[in-house]
C-alpha positions as CSV (number, residue, x, y, z in Angstrom):
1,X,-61.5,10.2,8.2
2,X,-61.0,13.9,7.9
3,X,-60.3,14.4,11.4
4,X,-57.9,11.3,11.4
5,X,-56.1,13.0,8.5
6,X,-56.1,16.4,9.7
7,X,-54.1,14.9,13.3
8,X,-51.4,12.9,10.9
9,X,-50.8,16.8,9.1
10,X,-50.3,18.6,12.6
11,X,-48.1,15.8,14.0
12,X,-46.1,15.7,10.6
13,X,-45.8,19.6,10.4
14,X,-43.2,20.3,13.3
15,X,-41.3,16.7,12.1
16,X,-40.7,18.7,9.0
17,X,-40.1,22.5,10.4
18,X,-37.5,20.9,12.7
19,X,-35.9,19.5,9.4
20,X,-35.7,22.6,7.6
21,X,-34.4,24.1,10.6
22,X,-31.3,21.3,11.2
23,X,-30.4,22.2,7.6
24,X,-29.8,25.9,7.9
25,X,-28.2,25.2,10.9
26,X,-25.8,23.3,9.0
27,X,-25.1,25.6,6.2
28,X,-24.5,28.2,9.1
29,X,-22.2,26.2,11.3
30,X,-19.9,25.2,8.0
31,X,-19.4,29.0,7.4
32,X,-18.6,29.3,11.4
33,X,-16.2,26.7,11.2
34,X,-14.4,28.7,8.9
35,X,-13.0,31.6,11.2
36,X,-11.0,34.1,8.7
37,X,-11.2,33.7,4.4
38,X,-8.0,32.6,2.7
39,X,-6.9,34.2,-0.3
40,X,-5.9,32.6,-3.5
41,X,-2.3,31.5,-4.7
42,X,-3.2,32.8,-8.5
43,X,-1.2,35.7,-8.6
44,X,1.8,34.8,-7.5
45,X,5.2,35.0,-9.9
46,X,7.6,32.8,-10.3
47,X,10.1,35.1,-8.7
48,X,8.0,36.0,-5.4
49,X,9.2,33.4,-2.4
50,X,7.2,35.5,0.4
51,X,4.1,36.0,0.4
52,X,1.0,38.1,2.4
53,X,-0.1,35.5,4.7
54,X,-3.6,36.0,6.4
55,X,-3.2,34.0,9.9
56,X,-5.9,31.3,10.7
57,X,-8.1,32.6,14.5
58,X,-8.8,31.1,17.5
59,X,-8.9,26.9,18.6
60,X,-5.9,25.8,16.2
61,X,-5.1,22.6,17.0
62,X,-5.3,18.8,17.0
63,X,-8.2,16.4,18.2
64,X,-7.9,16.3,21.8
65,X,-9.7,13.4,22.2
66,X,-7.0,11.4,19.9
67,X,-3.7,13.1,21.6
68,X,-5.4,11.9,24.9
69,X,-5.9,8.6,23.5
70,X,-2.1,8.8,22.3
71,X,-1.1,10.0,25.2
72,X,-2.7,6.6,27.2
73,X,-1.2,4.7,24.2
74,X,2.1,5.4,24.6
75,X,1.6,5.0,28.9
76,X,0.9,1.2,28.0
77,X,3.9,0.8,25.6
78,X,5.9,-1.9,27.7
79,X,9.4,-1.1,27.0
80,X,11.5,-4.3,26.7
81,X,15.4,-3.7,27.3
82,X,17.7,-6.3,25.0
83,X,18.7,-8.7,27.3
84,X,22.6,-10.1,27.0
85,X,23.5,-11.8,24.0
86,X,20.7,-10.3,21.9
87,X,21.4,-7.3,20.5
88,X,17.9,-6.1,19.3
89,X,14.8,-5.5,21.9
90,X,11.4,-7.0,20.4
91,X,9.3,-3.8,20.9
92,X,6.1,-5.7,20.2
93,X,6.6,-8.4,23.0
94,X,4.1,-7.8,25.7
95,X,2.0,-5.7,23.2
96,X,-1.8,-5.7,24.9
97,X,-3.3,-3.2,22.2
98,X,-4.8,-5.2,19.9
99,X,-5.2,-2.2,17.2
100,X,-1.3,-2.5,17.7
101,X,-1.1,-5.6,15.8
102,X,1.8,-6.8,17.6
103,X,1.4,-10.3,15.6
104,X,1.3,-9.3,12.3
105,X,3.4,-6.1,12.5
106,X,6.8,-7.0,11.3
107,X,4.7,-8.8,8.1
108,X,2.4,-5.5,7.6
109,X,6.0,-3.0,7.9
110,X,7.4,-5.6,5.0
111,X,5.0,-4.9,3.4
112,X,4.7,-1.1,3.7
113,X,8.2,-1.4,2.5
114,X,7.7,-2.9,-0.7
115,X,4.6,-0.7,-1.4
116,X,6.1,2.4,-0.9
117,X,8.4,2.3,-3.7
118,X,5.1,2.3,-5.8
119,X,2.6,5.1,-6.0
120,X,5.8,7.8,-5.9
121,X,6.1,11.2,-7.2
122,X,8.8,11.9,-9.2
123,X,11.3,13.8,-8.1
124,X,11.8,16.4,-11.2
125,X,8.3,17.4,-12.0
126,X,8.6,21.0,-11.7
127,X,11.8,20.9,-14.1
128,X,10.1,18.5,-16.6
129,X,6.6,19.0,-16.3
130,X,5.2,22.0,-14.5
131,X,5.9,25.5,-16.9
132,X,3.8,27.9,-14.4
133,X,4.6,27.3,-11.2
134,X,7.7,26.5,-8.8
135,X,8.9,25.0,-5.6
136,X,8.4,27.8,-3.8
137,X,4.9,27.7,-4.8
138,X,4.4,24.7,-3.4
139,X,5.8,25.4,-0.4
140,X,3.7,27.8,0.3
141,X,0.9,26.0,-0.7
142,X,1.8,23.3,2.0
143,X,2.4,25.9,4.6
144,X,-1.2,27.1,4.0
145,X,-2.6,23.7,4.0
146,X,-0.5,22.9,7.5
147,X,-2.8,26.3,9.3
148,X,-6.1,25.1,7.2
149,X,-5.8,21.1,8.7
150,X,-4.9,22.8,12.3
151,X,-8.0,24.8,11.4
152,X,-10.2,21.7,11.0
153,X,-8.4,19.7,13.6
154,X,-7.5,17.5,11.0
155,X,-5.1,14.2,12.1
156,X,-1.5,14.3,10.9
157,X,-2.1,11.5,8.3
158,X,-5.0,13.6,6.2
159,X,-1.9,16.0,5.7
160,X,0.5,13.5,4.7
161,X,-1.5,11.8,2.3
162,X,-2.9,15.6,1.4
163,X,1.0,16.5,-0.1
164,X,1.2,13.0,-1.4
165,X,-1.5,12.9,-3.4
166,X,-0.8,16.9,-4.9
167,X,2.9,15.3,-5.7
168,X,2.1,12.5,-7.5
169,X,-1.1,14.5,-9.4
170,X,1.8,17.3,-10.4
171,X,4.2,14.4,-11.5
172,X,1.9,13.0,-14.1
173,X,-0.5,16.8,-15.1
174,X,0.2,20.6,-15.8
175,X,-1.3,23.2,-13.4
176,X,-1.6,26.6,-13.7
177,X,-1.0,28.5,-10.7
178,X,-4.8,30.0,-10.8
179,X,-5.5,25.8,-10.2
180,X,-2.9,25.6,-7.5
181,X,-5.1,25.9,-4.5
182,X,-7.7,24.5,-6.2
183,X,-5.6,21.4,-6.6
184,X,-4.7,21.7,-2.5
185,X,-7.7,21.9,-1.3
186,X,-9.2,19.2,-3.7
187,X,-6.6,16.9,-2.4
188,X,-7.3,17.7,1.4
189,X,-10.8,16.8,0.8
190,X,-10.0,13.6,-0.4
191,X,-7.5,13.1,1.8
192,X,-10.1,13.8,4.7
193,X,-13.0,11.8,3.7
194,X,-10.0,8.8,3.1
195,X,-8.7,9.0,7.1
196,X,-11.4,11.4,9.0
197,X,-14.6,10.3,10.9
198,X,-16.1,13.4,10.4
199,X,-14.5,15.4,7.0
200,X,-15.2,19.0,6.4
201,X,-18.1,19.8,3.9
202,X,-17.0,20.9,0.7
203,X,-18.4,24.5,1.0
204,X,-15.9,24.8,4.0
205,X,-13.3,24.1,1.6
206,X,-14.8,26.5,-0.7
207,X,-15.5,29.2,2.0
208,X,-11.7,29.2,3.4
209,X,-10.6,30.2,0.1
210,X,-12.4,33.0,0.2
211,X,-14.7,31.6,-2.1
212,X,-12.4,32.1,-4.5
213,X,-13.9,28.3,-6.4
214,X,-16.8,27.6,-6.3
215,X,-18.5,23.8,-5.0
216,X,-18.5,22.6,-8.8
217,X,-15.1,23.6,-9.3
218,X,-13.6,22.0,-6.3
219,X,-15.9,18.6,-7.1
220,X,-14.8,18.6,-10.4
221,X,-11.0,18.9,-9.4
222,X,-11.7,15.9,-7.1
223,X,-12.6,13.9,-9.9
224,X,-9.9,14.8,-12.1
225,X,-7.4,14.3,-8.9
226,X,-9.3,10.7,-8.6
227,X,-9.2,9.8,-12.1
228,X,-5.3,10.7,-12.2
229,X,-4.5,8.5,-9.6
230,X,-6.6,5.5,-11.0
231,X,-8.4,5.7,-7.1
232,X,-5.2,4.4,-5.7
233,X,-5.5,6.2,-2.4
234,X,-3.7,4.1,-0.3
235,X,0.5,4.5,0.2
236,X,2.8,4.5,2.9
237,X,3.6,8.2,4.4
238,X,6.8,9.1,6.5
239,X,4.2,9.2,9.7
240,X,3.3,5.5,8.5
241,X,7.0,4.4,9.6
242,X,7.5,7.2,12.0
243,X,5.2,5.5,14.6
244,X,7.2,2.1,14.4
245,X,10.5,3.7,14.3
246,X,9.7,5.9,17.6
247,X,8.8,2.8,19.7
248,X,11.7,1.1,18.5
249,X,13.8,4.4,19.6
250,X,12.1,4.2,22.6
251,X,13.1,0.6,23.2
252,X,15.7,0.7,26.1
253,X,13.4,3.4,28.1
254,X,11.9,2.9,31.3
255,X,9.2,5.3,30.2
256,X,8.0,6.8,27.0
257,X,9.6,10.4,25.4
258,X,6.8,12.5,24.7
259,X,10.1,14.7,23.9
260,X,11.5,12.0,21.2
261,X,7.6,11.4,19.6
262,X,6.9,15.2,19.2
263,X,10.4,16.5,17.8
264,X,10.0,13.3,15.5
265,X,6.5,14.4,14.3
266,X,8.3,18.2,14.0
267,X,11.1,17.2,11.7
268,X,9.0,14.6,9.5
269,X,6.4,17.7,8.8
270,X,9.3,19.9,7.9
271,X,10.4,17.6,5.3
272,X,6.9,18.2,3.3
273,X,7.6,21.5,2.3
274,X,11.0,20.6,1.0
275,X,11.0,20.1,-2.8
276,X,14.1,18.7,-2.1
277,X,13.3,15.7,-0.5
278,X,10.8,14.0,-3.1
279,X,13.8,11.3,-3.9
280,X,14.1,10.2,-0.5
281,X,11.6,6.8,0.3
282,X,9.1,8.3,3.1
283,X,10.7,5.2,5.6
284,X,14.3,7.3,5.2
285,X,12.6,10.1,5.8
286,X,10.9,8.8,9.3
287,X,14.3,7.2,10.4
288,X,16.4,10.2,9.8
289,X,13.6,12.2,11.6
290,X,14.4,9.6,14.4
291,X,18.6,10.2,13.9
292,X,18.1,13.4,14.1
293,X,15.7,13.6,17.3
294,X,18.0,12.0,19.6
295,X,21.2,13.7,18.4
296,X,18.8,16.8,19.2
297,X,17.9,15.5,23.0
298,X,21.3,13.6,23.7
299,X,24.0,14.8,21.6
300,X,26.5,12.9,23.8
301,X,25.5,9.4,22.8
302,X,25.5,7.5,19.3
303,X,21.8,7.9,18.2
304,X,21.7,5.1,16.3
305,X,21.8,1.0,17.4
306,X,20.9,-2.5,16.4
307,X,17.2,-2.1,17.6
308,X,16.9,0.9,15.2
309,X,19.0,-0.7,12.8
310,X,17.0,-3.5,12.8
311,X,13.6,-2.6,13.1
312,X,14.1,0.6,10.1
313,X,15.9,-1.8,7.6
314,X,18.9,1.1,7.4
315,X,22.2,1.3,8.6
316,X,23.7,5.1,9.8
317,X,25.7,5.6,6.7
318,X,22.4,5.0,4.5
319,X,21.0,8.2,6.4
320,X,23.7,10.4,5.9
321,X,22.4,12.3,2.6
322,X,18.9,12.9,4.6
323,X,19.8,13.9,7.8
324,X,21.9,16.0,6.8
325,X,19.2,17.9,5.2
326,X,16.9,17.6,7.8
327,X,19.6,18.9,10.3
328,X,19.7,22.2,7.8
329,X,15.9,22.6,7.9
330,X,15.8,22.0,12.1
331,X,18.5,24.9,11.9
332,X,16.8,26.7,9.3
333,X,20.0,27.5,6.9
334,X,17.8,28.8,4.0
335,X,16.1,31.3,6.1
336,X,12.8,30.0,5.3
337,X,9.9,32.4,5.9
338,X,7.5,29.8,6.2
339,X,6.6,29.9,9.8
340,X,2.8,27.3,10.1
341,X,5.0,24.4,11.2
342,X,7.2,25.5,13.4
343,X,4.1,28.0,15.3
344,X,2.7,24.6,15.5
345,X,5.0,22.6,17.3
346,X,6.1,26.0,19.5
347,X,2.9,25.3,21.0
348,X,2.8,23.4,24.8
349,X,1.0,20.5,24.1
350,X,3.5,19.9,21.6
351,X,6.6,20.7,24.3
352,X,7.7,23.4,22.6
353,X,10.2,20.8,20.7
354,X,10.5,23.8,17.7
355,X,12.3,25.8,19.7
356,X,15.1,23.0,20.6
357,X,18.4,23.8,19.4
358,X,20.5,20.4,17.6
359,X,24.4,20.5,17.9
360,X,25.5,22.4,15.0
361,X,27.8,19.4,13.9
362,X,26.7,16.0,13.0
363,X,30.2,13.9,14.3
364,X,31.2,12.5,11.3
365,X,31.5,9.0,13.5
366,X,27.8,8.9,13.6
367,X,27.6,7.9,10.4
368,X,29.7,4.9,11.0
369,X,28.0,1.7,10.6
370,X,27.7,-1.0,13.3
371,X,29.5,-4.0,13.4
């Protein structure tokens, strides 16, 4: 019995060496992950717009699995021209994806319409409820937050949900701008673990701020975040519509724009650094990214018809307001010293679309409606 017991120890032992040594691998890795500390947002004033910005290293990107998977996507999209007599295209006929949906999507885009007037920020929290810090502040918070999800090769819908759920936590509670990051990076964490397969560990969030909270702080901000929000996770983005309103842009081509999809994506993430455009409903948003994405690649034709008309639920004169704005953040009229989006889509894989140049006048007959 003593020998069978002494064999069960010496198989056991290197079961549990090769344990110990998986974990500290894992500690280690989670640090490496993490390629340059961030600083904290704490001591910034209410007057200071610019800011020392410590740039993130090496491999910033998306997934490329999942842009190669978009990529294959957007190759099987059959285009369907409008035939005569019908003035809209049905962008879902012929639809072989079945993760497209193609039967129940005009139901689940109702739907998305009527839920995103719920779960909102409002649009005047830093007048009426935040004392300590500013819009400028929280652009710069987002800018951060942009280079951190490249970083971790977050999807673009962790950093949607990421500023959403920031907005509406600011909208309803005070934070002082020592909690600011604190707040982002509490709100990409549960943003990640919401949309990610694989979210980053909390001591990476911890680590990139140069340690700056510790793991019980950010776990306890978490729950505060939750508890604000009464768990209510789930709400239309802009990049929830966006997707829709691209194919139905797309509707008369013979083949895809990669051009159209990316410049959308650009505009729609410029937009989430703009204080400004917290009254706009995020499916205005994604069809004046769409507007203003054509006018950008063909400024020679009307960028608006039925199919988009139809499909977005807004006529051209109902974008006016918010395209306009977009079209002064494409151009950059403000002179805004924010520079992670626009490195981001200056990149190839992205087509360089940051670096396309719209007309500098919106024709004031483009905001005519269709008869």
């Amino acid at each position: 019995m003593a020998g069978a017991e002494n064999v069960r120890r010496t198989r056991a032992a290197p079961k549990r060496s090769a344990m110990e040594e998986d974990a500290s691998k894992s500690v280690a890795q989670a640090k490496k992950r993490a390629v340059k500390k961030r600083p904290a947002l704490a001591n910034l004033s209410n007057q200071q717009i610019s800011v020392s910005r410590n740039a993130l290293g090496g491999g910033a990107g998306g997934k490329e699995q999942q842009q190669q998977s978009e990529l294959k996507l957007a190759a099987k999209v059959e285009t369907v021209v409008a035939e005569p007599g019908n003035e809209n295209a049905d962008i879902d006929h012929g639809q072989t994806d079945p993760q497209m949906c193609s039967m129940y999507a005009a139901e689940i885009y109702e739907h998305l319409r009527m839920a995103e007037i719920k779960r909102r920020p409002t649009s005047d929290f830093m007048e009426s409820l935040q004392h300590d810090i500013n819009k400028n502040m929280r652009g710069i918070l987002i800018d951060w937050l942009v280079e951190v999800a490249e970083e971790y090769k977050l999807v673009p819908d962790t950093l949607y949900y990421t500023v959403s759920y920031i907005d509406r936590f600011l909208s309803s509670a005070a934070v002082p701008r020592q909690r600011l990051q604190l707040l982002g990076v509490s709100c990409m964490l549960i943003a990640a673990k919401y949309e990610e397969i694989c979210a980053p560990q909390v001591e990476e969030f911890c680590y990139i701020t140069d340690n700056t909270y510790c793991r019980e702080e950010v776990l306890e901000m978490e729950r505060r975040v939750l508890n604000e929000l009464n768990f209510e996770l789930t709400t239309p983005t802009t990049k929830s519509f966006l997707r829709r309103f691209v194919r139905a842009a797309q509707a008369g081509f013979k083949m895809p724009s990669l051009n159209l999809e990316f410049l959308g994506n650009f505009l729609a993430e410029l937009t989430l650094m703009e204080y400004s455009f917290l009254p706009y409903l995020p499916s205005l948003v994604a069809a004046s990214a769409v507007f203003m994405a054509k006018l950008t690649l063909d400024s020679s034709t009307h960028p608006w018809d039925p199919t988009l008309q139809h499909y977005t639920g807004y006529k051209a004169s109902e974008l006016r307001d918010c395209v306009i704005g977009i079209h002064d953040l494409q151009c950059n009229t403000k002179n805004c010293t924010l520079p992670a989006i626009r490195e981001k889509y200056r990149q190839h894989k992205f087509k360089c679309v940051s670096t396309l140049v719209p007309p500098s006048i919106i024709p004031s007959e483009f905001f005519c409606d269709m008869e």
